[in-house]
C-alpha positions as YAML, in Angstrom:
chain: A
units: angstrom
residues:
- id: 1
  name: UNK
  ca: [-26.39, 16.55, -16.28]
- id: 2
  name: UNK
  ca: [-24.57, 13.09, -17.11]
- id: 3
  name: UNK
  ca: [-21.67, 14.58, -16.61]
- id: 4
  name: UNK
  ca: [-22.51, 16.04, -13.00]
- id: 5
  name: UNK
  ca: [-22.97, 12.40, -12.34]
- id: 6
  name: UNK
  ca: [-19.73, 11.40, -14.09]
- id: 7
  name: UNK
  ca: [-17.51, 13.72, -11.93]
- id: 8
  name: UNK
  ca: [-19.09, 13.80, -8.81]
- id: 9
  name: UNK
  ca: [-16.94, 13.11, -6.01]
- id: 10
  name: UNK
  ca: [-17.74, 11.56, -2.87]
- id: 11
  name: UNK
  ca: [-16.56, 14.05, -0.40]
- id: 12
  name: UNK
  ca: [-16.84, 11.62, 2.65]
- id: 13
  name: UNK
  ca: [-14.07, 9.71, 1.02]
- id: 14
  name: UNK
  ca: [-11.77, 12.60, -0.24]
- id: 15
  name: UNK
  ca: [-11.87, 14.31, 3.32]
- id: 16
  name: UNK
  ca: [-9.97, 11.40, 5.43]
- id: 17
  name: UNK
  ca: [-7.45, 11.25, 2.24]
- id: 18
  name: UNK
  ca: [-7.38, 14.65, 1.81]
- id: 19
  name: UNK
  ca: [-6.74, 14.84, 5.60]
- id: 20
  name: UNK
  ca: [-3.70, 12.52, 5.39]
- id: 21
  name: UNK
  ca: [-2.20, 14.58, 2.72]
- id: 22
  name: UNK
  ca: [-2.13, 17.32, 4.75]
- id: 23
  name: UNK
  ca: [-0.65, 15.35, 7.38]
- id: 24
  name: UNK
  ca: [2.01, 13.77, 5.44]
- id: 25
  name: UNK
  ca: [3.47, 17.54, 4.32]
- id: 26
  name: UNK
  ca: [3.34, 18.82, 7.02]
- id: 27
  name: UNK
  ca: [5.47, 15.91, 8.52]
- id: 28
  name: UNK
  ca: [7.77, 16.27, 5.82]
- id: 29
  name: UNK
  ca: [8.30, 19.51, 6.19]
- id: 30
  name: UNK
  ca: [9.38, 18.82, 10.02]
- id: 31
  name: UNK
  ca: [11.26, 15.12, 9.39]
- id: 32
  name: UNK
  ca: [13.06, 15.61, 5.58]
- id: 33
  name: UNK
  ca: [14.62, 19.69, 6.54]
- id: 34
  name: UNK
  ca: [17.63, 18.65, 8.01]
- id: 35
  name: UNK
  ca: [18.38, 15.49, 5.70]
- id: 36
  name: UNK
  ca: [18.09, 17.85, 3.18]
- id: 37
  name: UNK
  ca: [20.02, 20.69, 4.03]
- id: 38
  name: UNK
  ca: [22.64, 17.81, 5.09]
- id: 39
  name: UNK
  ca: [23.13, 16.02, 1.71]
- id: 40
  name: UNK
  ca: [21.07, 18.35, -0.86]
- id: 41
  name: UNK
  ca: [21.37, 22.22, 0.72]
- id: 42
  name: UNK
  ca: [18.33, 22.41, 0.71]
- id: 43
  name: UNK
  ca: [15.82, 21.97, 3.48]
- id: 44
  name: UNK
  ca: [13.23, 21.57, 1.11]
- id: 45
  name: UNK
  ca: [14.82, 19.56, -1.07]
- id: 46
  name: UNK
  ca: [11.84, 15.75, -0.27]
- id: 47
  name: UNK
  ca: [8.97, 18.36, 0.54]
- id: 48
  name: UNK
  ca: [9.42, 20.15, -3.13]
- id: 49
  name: UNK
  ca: [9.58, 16.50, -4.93]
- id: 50
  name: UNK
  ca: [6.61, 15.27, -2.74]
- id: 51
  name: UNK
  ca: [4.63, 18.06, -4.23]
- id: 52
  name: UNK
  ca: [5.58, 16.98, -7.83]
- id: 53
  name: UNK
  ca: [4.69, 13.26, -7.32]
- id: 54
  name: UNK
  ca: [1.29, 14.52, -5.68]
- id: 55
  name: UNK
  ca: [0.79, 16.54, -8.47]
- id: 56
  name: UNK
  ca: [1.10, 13.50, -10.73]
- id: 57
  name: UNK
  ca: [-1.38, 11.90, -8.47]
- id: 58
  name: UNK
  ca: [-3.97, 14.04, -8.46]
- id: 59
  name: UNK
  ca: [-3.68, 13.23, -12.59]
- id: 60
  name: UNK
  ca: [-3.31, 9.59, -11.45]
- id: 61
  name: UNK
  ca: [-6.64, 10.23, -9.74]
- id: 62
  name: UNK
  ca: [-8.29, 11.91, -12.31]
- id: 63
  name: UNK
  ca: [-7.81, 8.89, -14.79]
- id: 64
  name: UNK
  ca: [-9.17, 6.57, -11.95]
- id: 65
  name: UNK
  ca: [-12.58, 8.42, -11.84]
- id: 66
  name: UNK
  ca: [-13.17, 9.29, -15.59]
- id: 67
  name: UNK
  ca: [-11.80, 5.55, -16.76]
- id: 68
  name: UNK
  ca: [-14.77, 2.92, -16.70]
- id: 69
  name: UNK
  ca: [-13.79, 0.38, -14.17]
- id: 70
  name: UNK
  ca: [-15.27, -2.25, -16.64]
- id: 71
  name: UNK
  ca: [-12.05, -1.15, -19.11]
- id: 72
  name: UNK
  ca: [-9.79, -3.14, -16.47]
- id: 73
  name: UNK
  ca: [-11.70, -6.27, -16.99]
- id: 74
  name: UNK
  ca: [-11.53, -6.35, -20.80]
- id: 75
  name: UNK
  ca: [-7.42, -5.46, -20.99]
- id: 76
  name: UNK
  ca: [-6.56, -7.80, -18.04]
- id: 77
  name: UNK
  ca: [-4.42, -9.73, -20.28]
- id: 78
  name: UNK
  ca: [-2.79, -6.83, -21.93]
- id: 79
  name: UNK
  ca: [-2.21, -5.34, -17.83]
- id: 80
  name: UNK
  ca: [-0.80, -8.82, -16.46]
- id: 81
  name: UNK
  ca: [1.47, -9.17, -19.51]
- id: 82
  name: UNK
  ca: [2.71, -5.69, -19.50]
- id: 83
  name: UNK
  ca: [3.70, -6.20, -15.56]
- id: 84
  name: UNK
  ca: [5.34, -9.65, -15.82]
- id: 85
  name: UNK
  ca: [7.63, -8.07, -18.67]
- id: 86
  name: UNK
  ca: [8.61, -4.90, -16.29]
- id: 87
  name: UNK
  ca: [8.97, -7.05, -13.05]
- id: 88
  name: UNK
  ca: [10.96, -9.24, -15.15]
- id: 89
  name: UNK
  ca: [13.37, -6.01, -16.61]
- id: 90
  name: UNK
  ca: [14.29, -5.28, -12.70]
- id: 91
  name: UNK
  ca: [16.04, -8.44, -12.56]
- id: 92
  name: UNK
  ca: [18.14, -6.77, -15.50]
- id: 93
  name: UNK
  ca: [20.66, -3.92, -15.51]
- id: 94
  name: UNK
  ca: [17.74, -1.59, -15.94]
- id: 95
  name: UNK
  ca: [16.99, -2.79, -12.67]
- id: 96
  name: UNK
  ca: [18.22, -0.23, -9.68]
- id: 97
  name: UNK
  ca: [19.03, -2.22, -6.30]
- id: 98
  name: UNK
  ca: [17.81, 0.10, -3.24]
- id: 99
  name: UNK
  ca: [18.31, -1.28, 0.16]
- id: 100
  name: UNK
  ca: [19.69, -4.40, -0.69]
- id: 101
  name: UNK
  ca: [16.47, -5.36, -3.28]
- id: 102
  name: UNK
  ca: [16.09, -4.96, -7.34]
- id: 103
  name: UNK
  ca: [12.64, -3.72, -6.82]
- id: 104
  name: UNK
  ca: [13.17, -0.66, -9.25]
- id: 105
  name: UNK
  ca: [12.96, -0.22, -12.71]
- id: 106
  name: UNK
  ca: [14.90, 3.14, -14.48]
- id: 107
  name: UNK
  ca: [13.91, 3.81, -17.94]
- id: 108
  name: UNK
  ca: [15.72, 7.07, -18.21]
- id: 109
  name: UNK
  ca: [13.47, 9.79, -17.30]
- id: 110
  name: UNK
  ca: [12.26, 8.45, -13.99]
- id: 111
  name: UNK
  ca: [12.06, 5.52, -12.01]
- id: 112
  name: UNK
  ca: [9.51, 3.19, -10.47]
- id: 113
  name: UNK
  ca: [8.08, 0.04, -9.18]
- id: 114
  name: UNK
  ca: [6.81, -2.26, -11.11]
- id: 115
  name: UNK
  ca: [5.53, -4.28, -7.77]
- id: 116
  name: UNK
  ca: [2.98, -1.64, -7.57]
- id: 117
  name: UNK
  ca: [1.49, -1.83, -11.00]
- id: 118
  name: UNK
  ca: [1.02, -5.70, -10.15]
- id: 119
  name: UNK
  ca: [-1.22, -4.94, -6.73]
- id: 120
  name: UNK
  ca: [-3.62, -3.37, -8.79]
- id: 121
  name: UNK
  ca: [-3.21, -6.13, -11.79]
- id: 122
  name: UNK
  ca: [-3.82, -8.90, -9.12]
- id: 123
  name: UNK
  ca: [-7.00, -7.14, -7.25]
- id: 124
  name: UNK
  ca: [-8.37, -6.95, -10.93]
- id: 125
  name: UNK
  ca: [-7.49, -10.20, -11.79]
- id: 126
  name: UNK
  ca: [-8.84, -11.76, -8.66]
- id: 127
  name: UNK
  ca: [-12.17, -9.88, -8.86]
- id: 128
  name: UNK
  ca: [-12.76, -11.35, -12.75]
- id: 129
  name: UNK
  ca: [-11.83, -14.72, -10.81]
- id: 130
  name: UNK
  ca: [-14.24, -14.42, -7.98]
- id: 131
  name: UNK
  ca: [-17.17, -12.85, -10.42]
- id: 132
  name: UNK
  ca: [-16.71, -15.96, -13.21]
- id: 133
  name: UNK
  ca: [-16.41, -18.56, -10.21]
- id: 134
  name: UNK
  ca: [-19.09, -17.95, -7.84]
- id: 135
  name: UNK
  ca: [-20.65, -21.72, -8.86]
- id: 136
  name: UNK
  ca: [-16.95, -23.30, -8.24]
- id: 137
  name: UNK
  ca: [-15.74, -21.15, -5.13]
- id: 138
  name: UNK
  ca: [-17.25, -23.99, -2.89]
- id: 139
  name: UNK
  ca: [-14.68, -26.48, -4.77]
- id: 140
  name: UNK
  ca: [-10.71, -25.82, -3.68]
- id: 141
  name: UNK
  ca: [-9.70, -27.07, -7.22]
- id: 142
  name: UNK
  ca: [-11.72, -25.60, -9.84]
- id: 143
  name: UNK
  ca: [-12.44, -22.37, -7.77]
- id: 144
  name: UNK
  ca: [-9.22, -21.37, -5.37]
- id: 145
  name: UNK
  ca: [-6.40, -23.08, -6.78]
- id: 146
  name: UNK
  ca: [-6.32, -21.73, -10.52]
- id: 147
  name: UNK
  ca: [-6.34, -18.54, -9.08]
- id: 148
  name: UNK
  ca: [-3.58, -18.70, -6.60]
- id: 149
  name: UNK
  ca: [-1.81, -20.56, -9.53]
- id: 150
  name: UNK
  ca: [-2.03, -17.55, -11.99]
- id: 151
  name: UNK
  ca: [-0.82, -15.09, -9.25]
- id: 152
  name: UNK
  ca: [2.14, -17.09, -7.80]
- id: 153
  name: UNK
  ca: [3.61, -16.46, -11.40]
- id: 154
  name: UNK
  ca: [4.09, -12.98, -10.95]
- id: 155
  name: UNK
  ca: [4.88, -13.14, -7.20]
- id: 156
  name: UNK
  ca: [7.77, -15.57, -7.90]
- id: 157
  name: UNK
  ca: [8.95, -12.54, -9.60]
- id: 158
  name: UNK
  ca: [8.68, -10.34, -6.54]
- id: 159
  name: UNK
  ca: [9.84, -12.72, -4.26]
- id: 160
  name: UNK
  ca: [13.49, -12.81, -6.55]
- id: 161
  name: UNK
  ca: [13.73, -9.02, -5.87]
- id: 162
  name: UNK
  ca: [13.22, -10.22, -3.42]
- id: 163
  name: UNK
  ca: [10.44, -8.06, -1.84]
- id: 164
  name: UNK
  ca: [8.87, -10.06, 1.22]
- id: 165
  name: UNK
  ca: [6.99, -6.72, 2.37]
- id: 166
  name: UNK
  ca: [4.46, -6.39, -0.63]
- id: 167
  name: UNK
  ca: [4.20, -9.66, -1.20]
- id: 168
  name: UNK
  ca: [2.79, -9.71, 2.43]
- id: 169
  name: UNK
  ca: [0.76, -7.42, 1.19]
- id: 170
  name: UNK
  ca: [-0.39, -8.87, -1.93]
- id: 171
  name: UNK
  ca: [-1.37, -12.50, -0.23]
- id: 172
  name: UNK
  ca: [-3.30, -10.17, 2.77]
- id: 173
  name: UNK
  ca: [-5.46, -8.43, 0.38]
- id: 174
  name: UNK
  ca: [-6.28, -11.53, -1.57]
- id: 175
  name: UNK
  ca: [-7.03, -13.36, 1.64]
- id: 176
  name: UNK
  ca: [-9.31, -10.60, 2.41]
- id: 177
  name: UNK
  ca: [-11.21, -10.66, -0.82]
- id: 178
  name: UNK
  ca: [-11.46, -14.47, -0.48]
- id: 179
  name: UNK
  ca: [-12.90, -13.36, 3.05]
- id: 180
  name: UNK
  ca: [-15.59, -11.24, 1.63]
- id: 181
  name: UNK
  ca: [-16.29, -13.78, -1.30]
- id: 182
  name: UNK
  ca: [-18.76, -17.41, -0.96]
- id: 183
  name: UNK
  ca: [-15.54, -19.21, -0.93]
- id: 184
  name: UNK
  ca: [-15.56, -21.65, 2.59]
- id: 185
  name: UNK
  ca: [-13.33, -20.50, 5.39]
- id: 186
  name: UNK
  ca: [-12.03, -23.89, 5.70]
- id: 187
  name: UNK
  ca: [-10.26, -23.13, 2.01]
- id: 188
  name: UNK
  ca: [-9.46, -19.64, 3.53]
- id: 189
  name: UNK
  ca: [-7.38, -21.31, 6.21]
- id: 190
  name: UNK
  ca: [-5.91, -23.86, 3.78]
- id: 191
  name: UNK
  ca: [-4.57, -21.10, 1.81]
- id: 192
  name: UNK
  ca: [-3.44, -19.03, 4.58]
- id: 193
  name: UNK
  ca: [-1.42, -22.13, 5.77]
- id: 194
  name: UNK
  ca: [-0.13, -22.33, 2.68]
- id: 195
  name: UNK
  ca: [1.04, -18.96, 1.79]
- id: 196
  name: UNK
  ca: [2.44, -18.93, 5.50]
- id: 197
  name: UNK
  ca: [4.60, -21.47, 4.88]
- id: 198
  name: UNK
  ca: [5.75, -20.07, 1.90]
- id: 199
  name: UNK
  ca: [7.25, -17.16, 3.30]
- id: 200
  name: UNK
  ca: [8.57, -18.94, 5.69]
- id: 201
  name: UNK
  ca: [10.38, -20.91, 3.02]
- id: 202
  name: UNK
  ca: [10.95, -17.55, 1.26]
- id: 203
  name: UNK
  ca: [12.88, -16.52, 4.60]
- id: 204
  name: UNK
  ca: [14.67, -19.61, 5.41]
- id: 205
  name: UNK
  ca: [16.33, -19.18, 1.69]
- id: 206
  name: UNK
  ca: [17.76, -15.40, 2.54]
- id: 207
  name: UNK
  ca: [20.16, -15.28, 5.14]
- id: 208
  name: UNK
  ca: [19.28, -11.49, 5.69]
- id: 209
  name: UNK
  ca: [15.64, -12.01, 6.01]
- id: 210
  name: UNK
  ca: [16.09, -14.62, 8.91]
- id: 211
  name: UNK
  ca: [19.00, -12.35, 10.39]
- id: 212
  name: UNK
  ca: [15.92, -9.90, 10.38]
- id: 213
  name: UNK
  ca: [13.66, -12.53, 12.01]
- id: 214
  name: UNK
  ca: [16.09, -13.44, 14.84]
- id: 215
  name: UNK
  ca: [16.38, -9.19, 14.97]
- id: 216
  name: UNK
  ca: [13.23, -8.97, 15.75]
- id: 217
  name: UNK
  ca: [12.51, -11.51, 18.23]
- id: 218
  name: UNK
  ca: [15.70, -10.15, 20.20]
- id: 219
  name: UNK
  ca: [15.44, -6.72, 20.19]
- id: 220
  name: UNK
  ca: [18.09, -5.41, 22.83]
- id: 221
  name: UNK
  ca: [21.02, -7.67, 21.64]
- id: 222
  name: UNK
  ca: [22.48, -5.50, 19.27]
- id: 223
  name: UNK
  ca: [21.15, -2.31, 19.73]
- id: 224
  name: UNK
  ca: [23.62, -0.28, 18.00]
- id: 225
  name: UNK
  ca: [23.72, -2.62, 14.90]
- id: 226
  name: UNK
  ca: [20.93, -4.29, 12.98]
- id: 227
  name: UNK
  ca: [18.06, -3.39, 16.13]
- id: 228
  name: UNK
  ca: [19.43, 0.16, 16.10]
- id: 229
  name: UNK
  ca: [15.94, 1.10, 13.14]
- id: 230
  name: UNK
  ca: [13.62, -0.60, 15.52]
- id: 231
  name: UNK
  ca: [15.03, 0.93, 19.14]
- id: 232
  name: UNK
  ca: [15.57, 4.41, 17.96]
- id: 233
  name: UNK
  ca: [11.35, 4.09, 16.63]
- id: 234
  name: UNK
  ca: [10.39, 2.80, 19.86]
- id: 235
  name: UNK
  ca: [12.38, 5.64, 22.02]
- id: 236
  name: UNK
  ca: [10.20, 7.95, 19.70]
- id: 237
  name: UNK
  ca: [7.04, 6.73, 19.93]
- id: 238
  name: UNK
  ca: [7.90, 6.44, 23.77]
- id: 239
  name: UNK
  ca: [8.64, 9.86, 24.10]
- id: 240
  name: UNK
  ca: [5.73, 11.78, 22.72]
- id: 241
  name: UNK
  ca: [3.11, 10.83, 25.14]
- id: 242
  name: UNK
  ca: [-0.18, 11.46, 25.14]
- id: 243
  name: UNK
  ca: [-0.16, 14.88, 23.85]
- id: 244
  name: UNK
  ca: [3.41, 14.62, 21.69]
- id: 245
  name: UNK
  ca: [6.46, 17.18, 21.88]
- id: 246
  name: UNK
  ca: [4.65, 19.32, 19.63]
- id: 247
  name: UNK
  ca: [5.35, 20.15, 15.74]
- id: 248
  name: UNK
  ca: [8.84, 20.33, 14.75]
- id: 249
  name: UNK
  ca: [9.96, 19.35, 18.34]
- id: 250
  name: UNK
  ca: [10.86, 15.77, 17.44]
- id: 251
  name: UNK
  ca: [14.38, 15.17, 18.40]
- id: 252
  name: UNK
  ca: [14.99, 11.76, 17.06]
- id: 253
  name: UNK
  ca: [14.86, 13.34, 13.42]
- id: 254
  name: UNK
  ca: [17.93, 14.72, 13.98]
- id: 255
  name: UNK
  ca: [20.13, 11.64, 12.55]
- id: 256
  name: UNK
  ca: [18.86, 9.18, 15.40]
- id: 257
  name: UNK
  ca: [15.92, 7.39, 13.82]
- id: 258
  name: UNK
  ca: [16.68, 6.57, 9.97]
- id: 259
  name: UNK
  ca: [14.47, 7.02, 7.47]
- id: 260
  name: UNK
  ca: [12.07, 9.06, 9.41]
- id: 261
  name: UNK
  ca: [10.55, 10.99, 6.56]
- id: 262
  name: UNK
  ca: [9.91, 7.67, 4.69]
- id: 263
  name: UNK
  ca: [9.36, 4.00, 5.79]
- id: 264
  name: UNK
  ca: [9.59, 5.76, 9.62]
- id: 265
  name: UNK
  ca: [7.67, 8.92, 9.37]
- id: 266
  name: UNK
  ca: [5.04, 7.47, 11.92]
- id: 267
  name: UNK
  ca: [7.34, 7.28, 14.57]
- id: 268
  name: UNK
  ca: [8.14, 10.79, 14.39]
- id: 269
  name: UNK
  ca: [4.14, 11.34, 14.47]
- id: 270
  name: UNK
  ca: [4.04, 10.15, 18.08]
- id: 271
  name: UNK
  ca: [6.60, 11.93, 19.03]
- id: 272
  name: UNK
  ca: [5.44, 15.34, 18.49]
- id: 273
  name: UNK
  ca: [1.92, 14.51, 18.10]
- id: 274
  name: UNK
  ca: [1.40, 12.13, 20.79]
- id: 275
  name: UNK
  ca: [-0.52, 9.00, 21.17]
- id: 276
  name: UNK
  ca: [-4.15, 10.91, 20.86]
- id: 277
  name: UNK
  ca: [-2.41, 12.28, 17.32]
- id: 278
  name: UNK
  ca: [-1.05, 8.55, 16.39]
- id: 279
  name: UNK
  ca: [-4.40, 7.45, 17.13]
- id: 280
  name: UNK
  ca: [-6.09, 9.80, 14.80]
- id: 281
  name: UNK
  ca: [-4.01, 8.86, 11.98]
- id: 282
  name: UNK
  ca: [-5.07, 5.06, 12.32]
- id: 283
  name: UNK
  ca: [-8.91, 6.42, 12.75]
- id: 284
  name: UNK
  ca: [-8.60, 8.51, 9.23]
- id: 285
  name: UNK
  ca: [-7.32, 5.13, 8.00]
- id: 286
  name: UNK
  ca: [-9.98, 2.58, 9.23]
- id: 287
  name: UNK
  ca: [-12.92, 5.57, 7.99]
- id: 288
  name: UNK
  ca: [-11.08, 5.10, 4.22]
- id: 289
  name: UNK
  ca: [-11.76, 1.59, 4.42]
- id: 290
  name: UNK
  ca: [-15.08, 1.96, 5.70]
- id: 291
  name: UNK
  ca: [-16.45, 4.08, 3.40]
- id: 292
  name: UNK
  ca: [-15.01, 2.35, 0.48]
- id: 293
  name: UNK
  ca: [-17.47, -1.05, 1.96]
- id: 294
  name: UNK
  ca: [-20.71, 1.43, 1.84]
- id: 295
  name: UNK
  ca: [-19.34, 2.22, -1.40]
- id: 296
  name: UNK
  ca: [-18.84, -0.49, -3.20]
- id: 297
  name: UNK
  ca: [-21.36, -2.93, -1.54]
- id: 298
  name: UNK
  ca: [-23.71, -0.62, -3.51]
- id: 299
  name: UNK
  ca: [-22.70, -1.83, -6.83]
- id: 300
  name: UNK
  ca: [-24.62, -3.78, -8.94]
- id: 301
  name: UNK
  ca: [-21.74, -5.89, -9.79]
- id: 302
  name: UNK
  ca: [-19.66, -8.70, -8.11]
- id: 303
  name: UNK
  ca: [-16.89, -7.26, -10.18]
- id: 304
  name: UNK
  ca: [-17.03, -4.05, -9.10]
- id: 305
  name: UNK
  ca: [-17.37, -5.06, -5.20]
- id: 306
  name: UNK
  ca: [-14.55, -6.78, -5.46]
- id: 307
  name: UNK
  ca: [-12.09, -4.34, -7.19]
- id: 308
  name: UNK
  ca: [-13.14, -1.42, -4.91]
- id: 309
  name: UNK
  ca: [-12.61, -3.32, -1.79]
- id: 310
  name: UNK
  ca: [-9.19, -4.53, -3.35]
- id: 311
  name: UNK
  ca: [-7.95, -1.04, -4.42]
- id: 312
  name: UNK
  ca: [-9.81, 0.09, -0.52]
- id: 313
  name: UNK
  ca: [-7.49, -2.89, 1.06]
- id: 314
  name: UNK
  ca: [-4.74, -2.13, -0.92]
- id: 315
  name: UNK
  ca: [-4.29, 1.47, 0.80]
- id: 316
  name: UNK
  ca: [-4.84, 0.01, 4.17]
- id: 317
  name: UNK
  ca: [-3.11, -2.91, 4.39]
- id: 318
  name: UNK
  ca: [0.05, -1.13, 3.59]
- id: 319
  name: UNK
  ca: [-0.54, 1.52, 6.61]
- id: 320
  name: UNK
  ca: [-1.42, -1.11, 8.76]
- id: 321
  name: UNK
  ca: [1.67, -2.95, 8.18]
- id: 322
  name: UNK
  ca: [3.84, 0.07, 8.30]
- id: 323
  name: UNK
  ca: [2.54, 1.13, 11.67]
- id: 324
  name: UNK
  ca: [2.84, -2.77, 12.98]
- id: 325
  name: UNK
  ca: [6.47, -2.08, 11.67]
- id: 326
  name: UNK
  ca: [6.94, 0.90, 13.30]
- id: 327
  name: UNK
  ca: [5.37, -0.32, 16.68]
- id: 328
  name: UNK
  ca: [7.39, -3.24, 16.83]
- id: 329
  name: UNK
  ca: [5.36, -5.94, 16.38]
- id: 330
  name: UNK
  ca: [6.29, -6.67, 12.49]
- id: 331
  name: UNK
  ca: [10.21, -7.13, 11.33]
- id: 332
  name: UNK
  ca: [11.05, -4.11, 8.77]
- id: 333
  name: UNK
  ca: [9.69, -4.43, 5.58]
- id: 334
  name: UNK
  ca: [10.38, -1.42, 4.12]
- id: 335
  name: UNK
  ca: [7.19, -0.25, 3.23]
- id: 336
  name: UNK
  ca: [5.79, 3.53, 3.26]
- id: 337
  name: UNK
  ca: [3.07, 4.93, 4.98]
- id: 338
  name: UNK
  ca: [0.67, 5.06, 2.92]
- id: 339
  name: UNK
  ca: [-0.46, 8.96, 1.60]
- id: 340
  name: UNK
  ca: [2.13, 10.42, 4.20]
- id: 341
  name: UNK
  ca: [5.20, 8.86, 4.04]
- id: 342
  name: UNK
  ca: [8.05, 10.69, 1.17]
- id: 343
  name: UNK
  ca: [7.30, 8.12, -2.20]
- id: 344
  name: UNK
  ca: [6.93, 8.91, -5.61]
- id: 345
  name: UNK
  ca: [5.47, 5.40, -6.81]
- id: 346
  name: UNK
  ca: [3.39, 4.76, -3.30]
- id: 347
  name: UNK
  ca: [1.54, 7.67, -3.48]
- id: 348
  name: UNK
  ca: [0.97, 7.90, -7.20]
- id: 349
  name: UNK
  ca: [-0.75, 4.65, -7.20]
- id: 350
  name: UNK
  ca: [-2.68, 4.90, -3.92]
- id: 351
  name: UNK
  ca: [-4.13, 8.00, -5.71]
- id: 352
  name: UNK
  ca: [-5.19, 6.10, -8.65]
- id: 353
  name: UNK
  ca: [-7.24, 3.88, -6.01]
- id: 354
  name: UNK
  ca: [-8.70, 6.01, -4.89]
- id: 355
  name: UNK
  ca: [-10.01, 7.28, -8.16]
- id: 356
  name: UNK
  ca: [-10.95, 4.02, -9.08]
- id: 357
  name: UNK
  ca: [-13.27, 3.73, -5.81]
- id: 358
  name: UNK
  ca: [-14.97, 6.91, -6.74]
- id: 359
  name: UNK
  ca: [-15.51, 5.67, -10.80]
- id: 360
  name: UNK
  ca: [-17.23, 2.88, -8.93]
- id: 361
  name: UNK
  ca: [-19.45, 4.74, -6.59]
- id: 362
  name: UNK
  ca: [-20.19, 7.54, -9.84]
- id: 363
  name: UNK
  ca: [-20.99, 4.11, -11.94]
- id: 364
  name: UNK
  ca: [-23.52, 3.29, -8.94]
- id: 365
  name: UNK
  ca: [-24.93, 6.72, -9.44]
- id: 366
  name: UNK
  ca: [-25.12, 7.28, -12.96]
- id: 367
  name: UNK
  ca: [-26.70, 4.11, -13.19]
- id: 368
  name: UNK
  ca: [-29.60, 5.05, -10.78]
- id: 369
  name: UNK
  ca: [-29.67, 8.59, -12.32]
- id: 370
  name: UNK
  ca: [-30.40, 6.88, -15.42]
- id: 371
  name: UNK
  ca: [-33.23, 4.71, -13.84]
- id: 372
  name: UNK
  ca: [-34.97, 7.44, -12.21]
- id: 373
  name: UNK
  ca: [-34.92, 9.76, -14.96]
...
C-alpha cells in the first residue's frame, strides 16, 4: 500500500503535459521532414531523435517522482558546486559555440547544457533561502541580498556565454518566488530595478545583443537581413487565422521561417492550427501552472512550496517567453518551446520537473495516508 502512495501520479497534471507531447510530435513530424530530407535524407531524421531524448525523459521523470525532494536540500552544496565547475568547462574547448554562444558542454558521448542543470540548482537553492529566512525576509540585507549575492555567481557565468535568454529566465522565476514569499514588494521592485538594469548593462556590453535591440524596435528596416526570423514568424502566425491552414499545410516551413521545428515551432502552430489552436496551447500551459499551485500549496513545508512552484515556473516561464518571442513582442532569445519544440536538454529537464512536482504532491499524500491509517 505505501508504495501505491509512492507512485501515484496525479493525472490532472500528466494530461496537459502529456497533451503537449503529443502536440510537439506531431509538429515535428510536419515542420523538421523537409529539413531533414534536405541535409540528413531523411525526413525523419529530428522526429526519430526527439523520441530518444523523450525516452530519456520519461527516465528523467521517473527519478523526479521516486527521489525525496528533501535529498535536494541536503546535497545543495554538492549540486551548486558540480554546476559552477560545468558552466565554467563551456568557457573551455570542451565548450561547443552554437549560434554565436558557448552555452554547450561535449563530453564525448553527448552534449548538453549546463545552464539548465543551474535553473533547477537556483529554484532549490532559493527555496532553502526563503524556508531558513522567513524572520529576515522583511530586512533587504540579511534576507534578499545574500541570496541574490550567491546566485549572481553562477549567472556571471551564464551571462559570459553569454546567454541573456535564460538568464531572463532565471531572474523571472526568482522574482516570482520572491512574489509568493513574506518578502515586501517594495524589495521586490528594488530587485527588479536592479536586475533590469543589469541586463541592460549586460546588452550595452555586446554589440550583437543591442544590434538585436535596435532589430526589434525597427522591425521593417531590414527585412531580408537580421528582421528576416521575426517577419517570416509574423507572416505565419498572420496567415493561419482563426481556424489555421490545417496539418502539414504550413507553407512557411518550407525554408522561409528558420528554425521552425525548434526555437520557432509556434509560429508554424498558428499557421496550420489557427489562432483557436495557438490559444489552446497557451491554455494547456497556464492549467500546468495551475495545478502545480493546488499542488504544492498543499505541502506541509515552506520548502517544498517553494521548489514545486520553481520547477512549475520554470516550465512556464520559458513557453511564455518563447511565444512573446515568437509574437513579436520579445527580441530572440533563442529559447525552445517548452515540451514541443525539437531539444534534447529542454525537454529532458522539464521532464524531471515535472517529476519533482508529483514527488511533492505523493509526499503530501503519503504523509496523510500515514496519518489516517
Amino acid at each position: 500500500m505505501l508504495k501505491q502512495h509512492w507512485y501515484k501520479v496525479d493525472w490532472s497534471l500528466m494530461i496537459p503535459v502529456f497533451l503537449l507531447l503529443i502536440i510537439g510530435i506531431i509538429m515535428l513530424i510536419s515542420t523538421s521532414s523537409i529539413i531533414g530530407f534536405s541535409n540528413y535524407n531523411d525526413a525523419y531524421f529530428f522526429v526519430k531523435r526527439h523520441l530518444i531524448y523523450l525516452v530519456i525523459g520519461f527516465c528523467a521523470c521517473f527519478v523526479g517522482i521516486v527521489t525525496p525532494h528533501v535529498l535536494y536540500k541536503r546535497f545543495l552544496g554538492v549540486l551548486f558546486v558540480f554546476v559552477i565547475i560545468a558552466l565554467i568547462l563551456t568557457l573551455t574547448p570542451l565548450g561547443v559555440t552554437v549560434g554565436g554562444a558557448q552555452r554547450w558542454l561535449d563530453i564525448g558521448l553527448f552534449r548538453f547544457q549546463p545552464v539548465e542543470m543551474l535553473k533547477f540548482v537556483v529554484v532549490v537553492f532559493i527555496a532553502v533561502g526563503l524556508d531558513r529566512s522567513q524572520a529576515y525576509l522583511n530586512n533587504f540585507v540579511k534576507g534578499c541580498l545574500p541570496l541574490l549575492l550567491v546566485i549572481s555567481i553562477p549567472l556571471g557565468l551564464v551571462v559570459l556565454q553569454p546567454d541573456l535568454g535564460n538568464t531572463a529566465i532565471i531572474l523571472m522565476v526568482v522574482g516570482c518566488l520572491f512574489f509568493l514569499s513574506k518578502m515586501p514588494l517594495k524589495h521586490i521592485f528594488m530587485l527588479g530595478g536592479l536586475s533590469l538594469s543589469g541586463v541592460c548593462v549586460i546588452i550595452m556590453s555586446h554589440s550583437y545583443q543591442m544590434q538585436r535591440i535596435i532589430s526589434f524596435l525597427n522591425p521593417w528596416d531590414d527585412p531580408l537581413g537580421k528582421n528576416y526570423h521575426m517577419i517570416q514568424s509574423l507572416i505565419a502566425i498572420g496567415s493561419g487565422g482563426l481556424f489555421g491552414l490545417g496539418l502539414g499545410e504550413s507553407k512557411l516551413k518550407y525554408f522561409y521561417l528558420p528554425l521552425q521545428y525548434s526555437d520557432f515551432i509556434y509560429s508554424i502552430i498558428c499557421e496550420e492550427g489557427g489562432f483557436f489552436f495557438a490559444t489552446f496551447v497557451l491554455i494547456l500551459f497556464f492549467t500546468i501552472l495551475l495545478k502545480t499551485f493546488f499542488i504544492v500549496k498543499k505541502s506541509d513545508s515552506e520548502f517544498s512550496f517553494f521548489l514545486g512552484m520553481g520547477c512549475g515556473l520554470l516550465i512556464c516561464v520559458q513557453a511564455v517567453i518563447n511565444i512573446a518571442v515568437v509574437i513579436g513582442l520579445l527580441p530572440v532569445t533563442g529559447l525552445p518551446l517548452t515540451f514541443i519544440s525539437f531539444g534534447g536538454t529542454s525537454l529532458i529537464t522539464s521532464l524531471f520537473y515535472v517529476g519533482v512536482i508529483l514527488n511533492i504532491s505523493n509526499d503530501y499524500e503519503l504523509k496523510h495516508y500515514s496519518i489516517r491509517s
